[in-house]
C-alpha positions as CSV (number, residue, x, y, z in Angstrom):
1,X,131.7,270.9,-13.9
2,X,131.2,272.5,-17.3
3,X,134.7,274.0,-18.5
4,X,135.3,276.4,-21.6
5,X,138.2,276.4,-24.4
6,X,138.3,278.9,-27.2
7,X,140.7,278.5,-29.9
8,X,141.6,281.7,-32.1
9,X,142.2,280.6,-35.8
10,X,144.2,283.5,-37.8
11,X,143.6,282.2,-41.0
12,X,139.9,281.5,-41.9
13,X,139.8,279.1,-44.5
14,X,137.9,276.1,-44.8
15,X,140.6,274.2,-44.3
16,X,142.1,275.9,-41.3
17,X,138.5,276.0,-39.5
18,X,138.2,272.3,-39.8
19,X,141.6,270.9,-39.0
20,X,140.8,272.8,-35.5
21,X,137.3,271.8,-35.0
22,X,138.4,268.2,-35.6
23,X,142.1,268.4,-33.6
24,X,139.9,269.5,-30.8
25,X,136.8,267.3,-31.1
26,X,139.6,264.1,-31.3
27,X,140.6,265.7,-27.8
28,X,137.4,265.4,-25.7
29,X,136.5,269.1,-27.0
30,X,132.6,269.3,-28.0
31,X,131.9,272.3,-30.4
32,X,129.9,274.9,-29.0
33,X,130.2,277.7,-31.7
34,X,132.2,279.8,-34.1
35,X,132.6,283.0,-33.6
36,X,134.3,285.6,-36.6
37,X,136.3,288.6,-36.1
38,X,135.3,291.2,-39.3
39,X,137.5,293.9,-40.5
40,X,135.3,297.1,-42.0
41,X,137.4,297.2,-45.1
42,X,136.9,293.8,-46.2
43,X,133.5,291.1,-46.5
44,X,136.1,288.2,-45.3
45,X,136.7,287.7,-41.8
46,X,139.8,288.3,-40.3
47,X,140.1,285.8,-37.8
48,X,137.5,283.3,-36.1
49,X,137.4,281.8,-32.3
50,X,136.4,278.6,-31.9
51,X,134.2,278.0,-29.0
52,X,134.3,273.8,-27.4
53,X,133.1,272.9,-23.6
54,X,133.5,269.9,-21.8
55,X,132.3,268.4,-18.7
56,X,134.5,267.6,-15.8
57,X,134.4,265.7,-12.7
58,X,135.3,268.8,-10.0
59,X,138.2,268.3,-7.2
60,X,135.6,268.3,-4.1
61,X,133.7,265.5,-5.9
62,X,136.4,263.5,-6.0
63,X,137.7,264.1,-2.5
């Protein structure tokens, strides 16, 4: 079974964005995607979602 995790990160830097893609990846995560958040009065995003899956053996399989 195919299972979902997004991660909001509130501060989008370069260094904020990776830290999470690699604390994640370390953890099993694989990295789907990066999503940003815009604000109209600015060309910076506000905040950015981090999109990871990974696969997983479901309970009635195992039973």
């Amino acid at each position: 079974m195919l299972i979902y995790k997004v991660v909001e990160v509130g501060t989008v830097t370069e260094d904020a964005i990776e830290d999470t893609l690699n604390k994640w990846t370390s953890l099993g995560w694989h990295f789907d995607g990066l999503q940003f958040a815009m604000r109209e009065s600015s060309k910076r995003p506000a905040m950015a979602f981090a999109l990871f899956t990974r696969e997983t053996v479901s309970e009635e399989e195992t039973a």
